[in-house]
C-alpha positions in Angstrom: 0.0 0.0 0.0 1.6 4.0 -1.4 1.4 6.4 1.3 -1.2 8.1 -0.8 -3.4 5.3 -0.2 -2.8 5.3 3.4 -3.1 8.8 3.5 -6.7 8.3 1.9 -7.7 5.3 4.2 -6.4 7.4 7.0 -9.1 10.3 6.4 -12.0 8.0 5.7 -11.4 6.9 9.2 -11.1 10.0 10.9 -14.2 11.3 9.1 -16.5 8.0 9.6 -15.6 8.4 13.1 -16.2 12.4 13.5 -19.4 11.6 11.8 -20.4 9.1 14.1 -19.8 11.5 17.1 -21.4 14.0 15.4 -24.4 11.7 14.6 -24.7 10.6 18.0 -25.0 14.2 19.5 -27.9 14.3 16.6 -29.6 11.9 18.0 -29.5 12.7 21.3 -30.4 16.3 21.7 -33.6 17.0 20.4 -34.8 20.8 19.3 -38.0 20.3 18.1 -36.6 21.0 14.4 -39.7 20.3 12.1 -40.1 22.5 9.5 -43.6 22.5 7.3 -43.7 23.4 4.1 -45.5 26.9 3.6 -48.0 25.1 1.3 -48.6 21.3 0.0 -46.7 19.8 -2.8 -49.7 19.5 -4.5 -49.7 22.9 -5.1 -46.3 23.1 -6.5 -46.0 24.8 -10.1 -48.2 22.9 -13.2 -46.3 24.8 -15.9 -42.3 25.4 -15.8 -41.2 27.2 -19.0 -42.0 25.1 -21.8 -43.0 22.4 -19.5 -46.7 21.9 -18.7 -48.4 19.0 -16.2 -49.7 15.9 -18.5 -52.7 14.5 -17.1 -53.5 14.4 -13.2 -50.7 13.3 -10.1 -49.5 9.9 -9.8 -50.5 8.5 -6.7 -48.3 6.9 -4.1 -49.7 3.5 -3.0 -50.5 3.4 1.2 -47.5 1.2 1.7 -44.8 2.9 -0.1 -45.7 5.8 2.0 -45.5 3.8 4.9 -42.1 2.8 4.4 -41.1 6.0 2.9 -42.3 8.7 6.3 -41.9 11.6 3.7 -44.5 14.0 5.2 -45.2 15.1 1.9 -44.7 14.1 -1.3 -45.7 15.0 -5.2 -45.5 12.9 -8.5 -46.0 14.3 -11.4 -45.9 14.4 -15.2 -44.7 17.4 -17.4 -44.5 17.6 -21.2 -43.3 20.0 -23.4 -44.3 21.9 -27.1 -41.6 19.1 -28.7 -44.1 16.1 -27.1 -41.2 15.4 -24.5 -41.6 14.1 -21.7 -40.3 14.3 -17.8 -41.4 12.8 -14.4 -40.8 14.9 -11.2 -40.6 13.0 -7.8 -40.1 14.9 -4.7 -40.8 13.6 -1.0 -40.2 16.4 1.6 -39.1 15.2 5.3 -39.8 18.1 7.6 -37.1 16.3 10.2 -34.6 13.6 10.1 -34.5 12.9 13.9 -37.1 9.8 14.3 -35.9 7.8 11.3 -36.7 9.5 8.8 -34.9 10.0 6.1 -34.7 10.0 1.9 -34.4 6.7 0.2 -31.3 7.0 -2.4 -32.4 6.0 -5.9 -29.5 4.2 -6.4 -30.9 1.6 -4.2 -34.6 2.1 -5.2 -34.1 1.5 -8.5 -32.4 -1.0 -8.6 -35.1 -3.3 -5.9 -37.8 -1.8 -8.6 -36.2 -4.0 -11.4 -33.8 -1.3 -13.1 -30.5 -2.3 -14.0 -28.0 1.0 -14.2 -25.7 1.1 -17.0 -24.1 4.7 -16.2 -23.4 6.8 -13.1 -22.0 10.3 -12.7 -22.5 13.7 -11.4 -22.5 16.6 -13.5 -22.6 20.2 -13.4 -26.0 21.5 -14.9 -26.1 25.8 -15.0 -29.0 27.2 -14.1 -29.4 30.7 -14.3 -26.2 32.7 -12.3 -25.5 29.0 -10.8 -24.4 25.8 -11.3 -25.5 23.0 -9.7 -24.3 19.4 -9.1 -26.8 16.6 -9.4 -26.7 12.7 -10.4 -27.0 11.2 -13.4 -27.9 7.7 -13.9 -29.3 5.7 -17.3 -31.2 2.6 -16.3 -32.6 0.0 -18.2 -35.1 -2.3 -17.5 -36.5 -5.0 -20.5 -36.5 -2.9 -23.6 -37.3 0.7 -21.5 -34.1 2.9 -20.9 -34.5 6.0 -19.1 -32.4 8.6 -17.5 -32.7 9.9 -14.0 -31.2 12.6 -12.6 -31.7 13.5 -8.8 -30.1 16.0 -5.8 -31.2 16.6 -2.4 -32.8 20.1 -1.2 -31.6 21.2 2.1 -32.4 25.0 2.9 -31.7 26.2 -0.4 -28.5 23.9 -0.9 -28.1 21.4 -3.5 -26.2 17.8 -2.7 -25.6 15.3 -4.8 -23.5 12.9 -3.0 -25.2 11.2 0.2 -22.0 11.0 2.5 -22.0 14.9 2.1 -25.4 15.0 2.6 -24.8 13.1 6.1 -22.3 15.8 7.3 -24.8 18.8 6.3 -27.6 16.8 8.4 -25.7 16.8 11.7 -24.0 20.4 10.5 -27.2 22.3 10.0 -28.7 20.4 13.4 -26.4 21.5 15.4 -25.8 25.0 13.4 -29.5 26.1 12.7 -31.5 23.7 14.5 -32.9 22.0 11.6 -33.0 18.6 9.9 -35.2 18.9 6.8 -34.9 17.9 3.2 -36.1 17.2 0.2 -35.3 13.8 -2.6 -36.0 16.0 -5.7 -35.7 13.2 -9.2 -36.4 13.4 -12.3 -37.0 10.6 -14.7 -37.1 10.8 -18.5 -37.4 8.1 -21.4 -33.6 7.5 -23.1 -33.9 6.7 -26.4 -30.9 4.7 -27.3 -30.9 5.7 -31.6 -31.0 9.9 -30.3 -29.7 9.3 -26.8 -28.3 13.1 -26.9 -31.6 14.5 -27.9 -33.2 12.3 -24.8 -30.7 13.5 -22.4 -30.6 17.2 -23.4 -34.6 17.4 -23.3 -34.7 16.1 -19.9 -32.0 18.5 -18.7 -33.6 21.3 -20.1 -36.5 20.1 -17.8 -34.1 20.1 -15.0 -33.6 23.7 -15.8 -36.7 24.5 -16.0 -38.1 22.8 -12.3 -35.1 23.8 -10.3 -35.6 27.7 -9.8 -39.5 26.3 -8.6 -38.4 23.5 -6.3 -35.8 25.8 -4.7 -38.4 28.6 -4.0 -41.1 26.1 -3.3 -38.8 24.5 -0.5 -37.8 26.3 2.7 -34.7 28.0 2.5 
């Protein structure tokens, strides 16, 4: 093993184990942190740019919910003047401290039958900022689709969910408050004009993000 390497497992340590202290004080002091939304998700935007809602909101079956604990959640179906097509997901937790907490769709996806065949984060602009977000292509039978998806914490974007960790214990102990938000977005990939798919569902992206962020508390 290089000293690089060591040098690397070395700080993974140290971190898991501030982490874990950190955690622990999370856990154990309780402020009474939960945050409502000012209004429903149901009221959230039906038209975003270009982007208007197709037909009525998906409903979330009793049980999914019940694994789930979001405290609120909204899916729904947007389609633009081109006939493109874009699913938003987003399940708001107004506090982490009783269990709580955003399912990754790394791991749903995957249990739901979708088999990934790309991961990355990328760098979508959006207005004066840039955000970072996941990416993911899935495939499942002869349906490939493309899935990008961030957390919302008080106005902050997170992609990665170790980072996401830290801000939870951070903000908790900093500001007294543990909610968030699993914002995804889901769009057919077609494999012959995979770069049209992609770019259509980003421009979706674009379009929801300054909505979701002024929808969510800041």
């Amino acid at each position: 093993m290089n000293i690089g390497t060591l040098a690397a497992s070395k700080y993974v340590r140290i971190a898991t184990l501030v982490l874990i202290a950190q955690a622990t004080l999370f856990y154990t002091t309780s402020h009474g942190d939960s945050i409502k939304l000012a209004a429903p998700l149901v009221a959230f935007p039906t038209t975003l740019g270009d982007w208007n809602r197709a037909g009525q909101d998906g409903a979330v079956e009793p049980e999914t919910l019940e694994v789930l604990k979001a405290d609120d959640t909204l899916f729904r179906i947007y389609q633009d003047s081109k006939g493109h097509g874009a699913s938003l997901w987003i399940a708001y937790f107004q506090t982490q401290r009783n269990g709580q907490s955003p399912h990754s769709p790394k791991n749903c996806l995957p249990g739901s039958g979708y088999e990934q065949i790309e991961n990355n984060k990328i760098d979508v602009p959006v207005g004066a900022e840039t955000i970072r977000i996941n990416h993911y292509a899935v495939v499942k039978g002869e349906e490939q689709s493309v899935v990008y998806y961030w957390y919302q914490s008080h106005g902050r974007v997170i992609a990665d969910e170790f980072a996401a960790k830290f801000y939870l214990v951070a903000d908790s102990i900093r500001m007294h408050r543990s909610d968030t938000a699993l914002v995804r977005v889901v769009a057919p990939l077609n494999p012959e004009h995979r770069d049209r798919s992609e770019a259509a569902a980003l421009e979706f992206v674009k379009a929801a993000y300054p909505a979701v962020k002024a929808f969510l508390p800041r």
